[in-house]
GUTORLO-875909 format. One line per field, with one value per residue (C-alpha): residue number from 1; residue in one letter; z, x, y. Coordinates in nm, 3 decimals. Example, Ala and Ser with C-alpha at 12.3 -4.5 7.8 and 13.67 -1.06 7.14 Angstrom:
# GUTORLO-875909
num: (1	2) $
residu: (A	S) $
z: (0.780	0.714) $
x: (1.230	1.367) $
y: (-0.450	-0.106) $
# end
This chain:
# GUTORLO-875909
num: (1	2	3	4	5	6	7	8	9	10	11	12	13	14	15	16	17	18	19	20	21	22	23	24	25	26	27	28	29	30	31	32	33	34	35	36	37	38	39	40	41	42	43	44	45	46	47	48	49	50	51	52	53	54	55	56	57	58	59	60	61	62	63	64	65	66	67	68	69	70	71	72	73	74	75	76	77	78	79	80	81	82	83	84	85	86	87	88	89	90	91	92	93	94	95	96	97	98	99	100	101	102	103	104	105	106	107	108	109	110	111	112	113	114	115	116	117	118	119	120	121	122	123	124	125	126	127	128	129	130	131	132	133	134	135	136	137	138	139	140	141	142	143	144	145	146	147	148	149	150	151	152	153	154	155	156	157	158	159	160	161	162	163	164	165	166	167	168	169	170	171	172	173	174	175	176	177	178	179	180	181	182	183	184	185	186	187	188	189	190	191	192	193	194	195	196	197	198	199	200	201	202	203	204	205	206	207	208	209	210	211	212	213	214	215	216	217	218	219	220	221	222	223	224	225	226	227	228	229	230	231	232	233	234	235	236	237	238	239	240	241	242	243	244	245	246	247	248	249	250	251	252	253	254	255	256	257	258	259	260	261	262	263	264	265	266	267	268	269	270	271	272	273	274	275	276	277	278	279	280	281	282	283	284	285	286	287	288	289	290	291	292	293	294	295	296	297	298	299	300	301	302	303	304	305	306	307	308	309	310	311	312) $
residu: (X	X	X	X	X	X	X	X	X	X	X	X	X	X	X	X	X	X	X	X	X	X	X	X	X	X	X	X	X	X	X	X	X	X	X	X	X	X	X	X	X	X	X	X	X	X	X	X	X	X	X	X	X	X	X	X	X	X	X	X	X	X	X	X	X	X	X	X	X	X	X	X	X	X	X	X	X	X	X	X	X	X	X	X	X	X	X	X	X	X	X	X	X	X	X	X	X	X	X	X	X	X	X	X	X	X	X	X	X	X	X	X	X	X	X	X	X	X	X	X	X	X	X	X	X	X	X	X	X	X	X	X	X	X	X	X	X	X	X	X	X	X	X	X	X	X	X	X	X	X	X	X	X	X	X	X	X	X	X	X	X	X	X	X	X	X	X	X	X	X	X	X	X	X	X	X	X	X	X	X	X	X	X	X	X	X	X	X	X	X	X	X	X	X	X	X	X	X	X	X	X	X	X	X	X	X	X	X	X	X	X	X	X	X	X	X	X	X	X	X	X	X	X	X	X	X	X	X	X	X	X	X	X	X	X	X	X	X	X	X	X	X	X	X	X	X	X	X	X	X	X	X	X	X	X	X	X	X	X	X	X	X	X	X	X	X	X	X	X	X	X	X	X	X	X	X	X	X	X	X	X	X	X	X	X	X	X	X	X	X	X	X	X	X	X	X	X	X	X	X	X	X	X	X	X	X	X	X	X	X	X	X) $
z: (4.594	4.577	4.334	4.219	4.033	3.809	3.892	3.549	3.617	3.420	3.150	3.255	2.956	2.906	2.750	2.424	2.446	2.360	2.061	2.084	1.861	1.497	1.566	1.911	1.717	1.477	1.749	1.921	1.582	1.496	1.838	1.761	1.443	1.650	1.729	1.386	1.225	1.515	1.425	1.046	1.164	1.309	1.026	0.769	0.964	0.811	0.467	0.514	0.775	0.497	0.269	0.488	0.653	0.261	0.208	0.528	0.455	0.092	0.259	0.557	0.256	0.028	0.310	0.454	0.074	-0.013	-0.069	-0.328	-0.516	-0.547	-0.914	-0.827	-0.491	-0.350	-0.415	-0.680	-0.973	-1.327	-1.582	-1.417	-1.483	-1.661	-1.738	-1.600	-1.802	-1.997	-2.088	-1.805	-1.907	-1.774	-2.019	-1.775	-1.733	-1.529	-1.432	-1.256	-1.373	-1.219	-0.937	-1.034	-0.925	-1.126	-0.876	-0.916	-0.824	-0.755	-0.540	-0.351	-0.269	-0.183	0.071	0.208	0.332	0.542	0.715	0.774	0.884	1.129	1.287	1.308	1.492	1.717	1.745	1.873	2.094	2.305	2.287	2.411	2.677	2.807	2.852	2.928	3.277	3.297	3.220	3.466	3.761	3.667	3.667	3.882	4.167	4.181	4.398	4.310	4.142	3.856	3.912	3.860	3.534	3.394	3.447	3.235	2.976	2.933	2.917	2.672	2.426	2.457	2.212	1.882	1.753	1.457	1.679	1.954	1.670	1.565	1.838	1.957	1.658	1.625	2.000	1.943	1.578	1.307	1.343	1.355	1.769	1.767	1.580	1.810	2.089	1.942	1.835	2.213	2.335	2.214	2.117	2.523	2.672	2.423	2.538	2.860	2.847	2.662	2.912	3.245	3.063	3.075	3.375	3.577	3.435	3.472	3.847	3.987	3.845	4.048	3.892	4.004	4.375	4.422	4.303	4.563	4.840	4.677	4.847	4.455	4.429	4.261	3.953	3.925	3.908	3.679	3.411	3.472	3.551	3.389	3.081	2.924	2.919	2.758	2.474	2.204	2.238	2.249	1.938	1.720	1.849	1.762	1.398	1.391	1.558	1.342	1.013	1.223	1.279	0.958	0.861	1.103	0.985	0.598	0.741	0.913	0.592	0.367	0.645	0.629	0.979	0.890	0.844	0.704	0.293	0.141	0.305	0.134	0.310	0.187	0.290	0.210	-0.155	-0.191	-0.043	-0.282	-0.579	-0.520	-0.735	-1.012	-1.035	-1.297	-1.591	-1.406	-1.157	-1.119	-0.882	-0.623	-0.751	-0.627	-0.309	-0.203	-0.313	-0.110	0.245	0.128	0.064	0.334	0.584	0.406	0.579	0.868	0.896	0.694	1.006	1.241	1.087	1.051	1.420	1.523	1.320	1.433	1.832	1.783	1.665	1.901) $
x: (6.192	5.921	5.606	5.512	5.195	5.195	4.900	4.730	4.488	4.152	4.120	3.766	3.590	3.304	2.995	2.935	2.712	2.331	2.233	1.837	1.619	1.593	1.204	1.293	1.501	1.257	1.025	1.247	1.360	0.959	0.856	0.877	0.661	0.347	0.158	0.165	0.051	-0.190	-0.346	-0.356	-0.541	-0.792	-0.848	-0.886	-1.195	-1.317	-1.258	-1.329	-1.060	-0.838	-0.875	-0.799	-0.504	-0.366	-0.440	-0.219	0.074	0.094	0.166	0.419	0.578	0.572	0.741	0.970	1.113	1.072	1.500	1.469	1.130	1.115	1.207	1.403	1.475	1.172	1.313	1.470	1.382	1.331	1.019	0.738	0.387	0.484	0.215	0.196	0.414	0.591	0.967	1.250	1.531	1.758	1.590	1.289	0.937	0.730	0.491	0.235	0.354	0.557	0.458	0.501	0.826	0.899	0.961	0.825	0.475	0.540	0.841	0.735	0.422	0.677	0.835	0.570	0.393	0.698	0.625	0.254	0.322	0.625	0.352	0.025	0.160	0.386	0.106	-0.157	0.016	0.124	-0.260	-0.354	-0.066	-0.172	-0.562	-0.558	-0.348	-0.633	-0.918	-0.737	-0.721	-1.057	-1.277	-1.065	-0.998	-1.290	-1.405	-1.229	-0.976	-1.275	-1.442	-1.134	-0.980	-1.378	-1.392	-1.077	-1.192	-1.510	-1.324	-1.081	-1.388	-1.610	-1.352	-1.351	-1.128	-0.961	-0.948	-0.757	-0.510	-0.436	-0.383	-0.117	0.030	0.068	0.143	0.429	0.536	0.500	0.669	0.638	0.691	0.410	0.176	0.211	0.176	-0.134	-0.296	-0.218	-0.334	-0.730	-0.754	-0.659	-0.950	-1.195	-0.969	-0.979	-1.348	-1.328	-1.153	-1.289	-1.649	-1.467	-1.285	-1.579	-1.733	-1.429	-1.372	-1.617	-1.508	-1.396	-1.053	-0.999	-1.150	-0.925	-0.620	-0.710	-0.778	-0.389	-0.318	-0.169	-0.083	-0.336	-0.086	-0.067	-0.454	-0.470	-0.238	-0.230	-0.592	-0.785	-0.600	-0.609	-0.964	-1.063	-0.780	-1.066	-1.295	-0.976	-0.773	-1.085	-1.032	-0.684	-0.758	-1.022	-0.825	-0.522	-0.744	-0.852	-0.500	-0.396	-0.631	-0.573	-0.163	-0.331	-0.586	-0.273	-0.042	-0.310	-0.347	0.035	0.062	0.269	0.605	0.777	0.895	1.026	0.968	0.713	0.360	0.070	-0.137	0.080	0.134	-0.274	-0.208	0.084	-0.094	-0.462	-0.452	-0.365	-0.599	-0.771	-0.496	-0.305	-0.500	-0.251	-0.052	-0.364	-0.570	-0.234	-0.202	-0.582	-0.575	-0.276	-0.453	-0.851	-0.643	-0.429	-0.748	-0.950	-0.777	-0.720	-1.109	-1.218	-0.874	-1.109	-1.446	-1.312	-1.168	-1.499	-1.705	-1.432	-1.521	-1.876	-1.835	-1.667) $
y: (-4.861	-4.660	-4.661	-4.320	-4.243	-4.016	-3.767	-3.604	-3.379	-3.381	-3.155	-2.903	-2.922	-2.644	-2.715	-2.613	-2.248	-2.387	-2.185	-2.080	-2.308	-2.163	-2.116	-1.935	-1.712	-1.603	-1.523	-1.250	-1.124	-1.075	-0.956	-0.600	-0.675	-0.833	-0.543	-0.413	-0.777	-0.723	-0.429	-0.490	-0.810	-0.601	-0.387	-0.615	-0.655	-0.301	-0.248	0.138	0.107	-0.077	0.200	0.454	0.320	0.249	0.664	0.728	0.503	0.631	0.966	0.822	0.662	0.940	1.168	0.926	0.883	1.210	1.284	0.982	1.057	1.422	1.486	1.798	2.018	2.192	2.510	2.518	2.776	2.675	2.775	2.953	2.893	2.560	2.346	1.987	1.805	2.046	1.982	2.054	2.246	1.973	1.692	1.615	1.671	1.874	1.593	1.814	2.168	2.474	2.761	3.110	3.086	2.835	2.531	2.200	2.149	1.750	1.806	2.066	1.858	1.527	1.753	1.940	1.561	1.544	1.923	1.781	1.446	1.564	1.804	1.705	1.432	1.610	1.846	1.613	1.397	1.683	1.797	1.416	1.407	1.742	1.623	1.269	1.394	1.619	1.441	1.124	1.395	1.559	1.233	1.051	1.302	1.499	1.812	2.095	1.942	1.867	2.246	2.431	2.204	2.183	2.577	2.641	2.398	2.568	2.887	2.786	2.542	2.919	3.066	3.040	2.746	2.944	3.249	3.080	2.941	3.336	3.495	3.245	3.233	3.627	3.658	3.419	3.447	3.172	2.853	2.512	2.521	2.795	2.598	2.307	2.526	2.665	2.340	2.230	2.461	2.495	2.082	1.973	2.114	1.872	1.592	1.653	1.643	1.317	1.153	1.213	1.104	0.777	0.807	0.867	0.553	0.365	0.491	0.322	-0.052	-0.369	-0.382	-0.021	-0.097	-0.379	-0.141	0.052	-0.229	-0.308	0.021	0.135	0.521	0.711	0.798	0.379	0.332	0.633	0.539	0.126	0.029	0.319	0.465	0.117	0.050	0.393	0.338	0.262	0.582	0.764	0.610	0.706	1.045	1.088	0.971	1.229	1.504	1.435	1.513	1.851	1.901	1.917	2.124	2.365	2.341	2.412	2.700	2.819	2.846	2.941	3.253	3.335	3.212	2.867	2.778	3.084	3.028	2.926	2.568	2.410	2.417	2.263	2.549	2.825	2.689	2.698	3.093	3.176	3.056	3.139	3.460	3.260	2.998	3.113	3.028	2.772	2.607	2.294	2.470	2.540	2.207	1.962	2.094	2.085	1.721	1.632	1.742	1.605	1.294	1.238	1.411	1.153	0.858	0.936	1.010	0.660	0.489	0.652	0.542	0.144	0.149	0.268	0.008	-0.285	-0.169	-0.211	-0.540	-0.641) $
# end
């Protein structure tokens, strides 16, 4: 008689799928949040630079909820030469009066933020892309590399600024593409000349020799070991050039060389309405405040980041 076993085989149990410690989850939910807590840290450090970023956000806020906030479309027609809050036909108010059209002063001003605040910045980042490569290859390169991009800037800064700005913009038509082009155009060549001041500062450092001992490629040194350490001089100037920016978009509209109507334009509601200031300046008055206010901050950012540098 034989004994037979029966044979059972074990039963593979898994284990159970570790889930992340609660505090290690709020980390890499928060993650994308630290360099913004980071950078208000720093500029509680300023109150100027407090002030002005509050001025900017109002606007970034003001245009991002500008579908939600605006009391009526920006082109609709209803009472012209309404006074600031006069009745709407519809039951509502006028808050800050009526163009000669009859459109809403307020709403038009809500949705013309988001025509400046899509631009500007648009407009000078491509100006700071465009001349920080040149500035990089100007200080960092040398020879003629530096004598022929220094002779074109020179060329380019001996123009008038506003004169540069209208002949692109006739030679190519108004648009918003045109007035980037334009506003890249004549504001790389300062850059440029920004830049390779630092670069050929920063060329001659121990972190960029070793890079170089490293055997790195010149793009690497350019954009990993020297870019970085000339970031401060270089913010301040982008919160500087973005209130010359704007400016330049209002100069623009005010000229009839902005965004064609009936979109609203900051500047080319000041233009539309400049003939009647006399009897109802609240539709030239609104939009002049909008761009001194929103020009003011980003000139008080760039004041605080420059005070916050110093100290440290």
């Amino acid at each position: 008689m034989t004994d037979t076993t029966t044979i059972r085989p074990e039963i593979a149990t898994q284990p159970p799928e570790a889930t992340p410690p609660r505090g290690r989850l709020r980390d890499r939910l928060l993650a994308p949040l630290r360099p913004l807590g980071s950078a208000l840290a720093l500029l509680r450090e300023s109150p100027v630079a407090m002030i002005g970023a509050g001025l900017v956000a109002f606007w970034v806020l003001v245009a991002i909820l500008a579908p939600w906030i605006a009391p009526y479309p920006p082109n609709a027609q209803f009472v012209p030469f309404a006074p600031p809050l006069a009745p709407h036909p519809d039951g509502g108010i006028f808050l800050l009066g009526a163009d000669h059209l009859g459109r809403d002063v307020l709403s038009r001003v809500i949705w013309g933020s988001r025509t400046v605040l899509f631009y500007a910045p648009l407009a000078t980042g491509c100006a700071f892309a465009v001349g920080i490569v040149m500035g990089l290859l100007a200080g960092y390169k040398r020879g003629i590399v530096d004598d022929v991009l220094s002779r074109l800037s020179d060329l380019i800064l001996s123009f008038p600024v506003l004169v540069l700005y209208v002949v692109v913009i006739t030679t190519f038509g108004a648009s918003g593409l045109n007035i980037v082009l334009a506003v890249t155009f004549a504001s790389a060549p300062g850059i440029m000349r920004i830049v390779r001041g630092l670069v050929l500062d920063l060329r001659n450092r121990d972190y960029v020799a070793a890079a170089q001992t490293r055997g790195e490629s010149t793009w690497r040194i350019m954009f990993v070991e020297i870019l970085p350490n000339a970031r401060g001089p270089l913010v301040v100037d982008a919160c500087l050039r973005m209130g010359y920016t704007i400016i330049t978009i209002g100069v623009l509209g005010f000229l009839g060389l902005g965004l064609p109507p009936p979109d609203p334009d900051w500047g080319g509601m000041v233009n539309q309405t400049r003939a009647m200031a006399t009897f109802a300046p609240h539709m030239t008055i609104v939009p002049v405040i909008a761009i001194s206010s929103l020009v003011l901050g980003f000139n008080l950012l760039a004041d605080g980041i420059r005070e916050i540098s110093l100290k440290d």
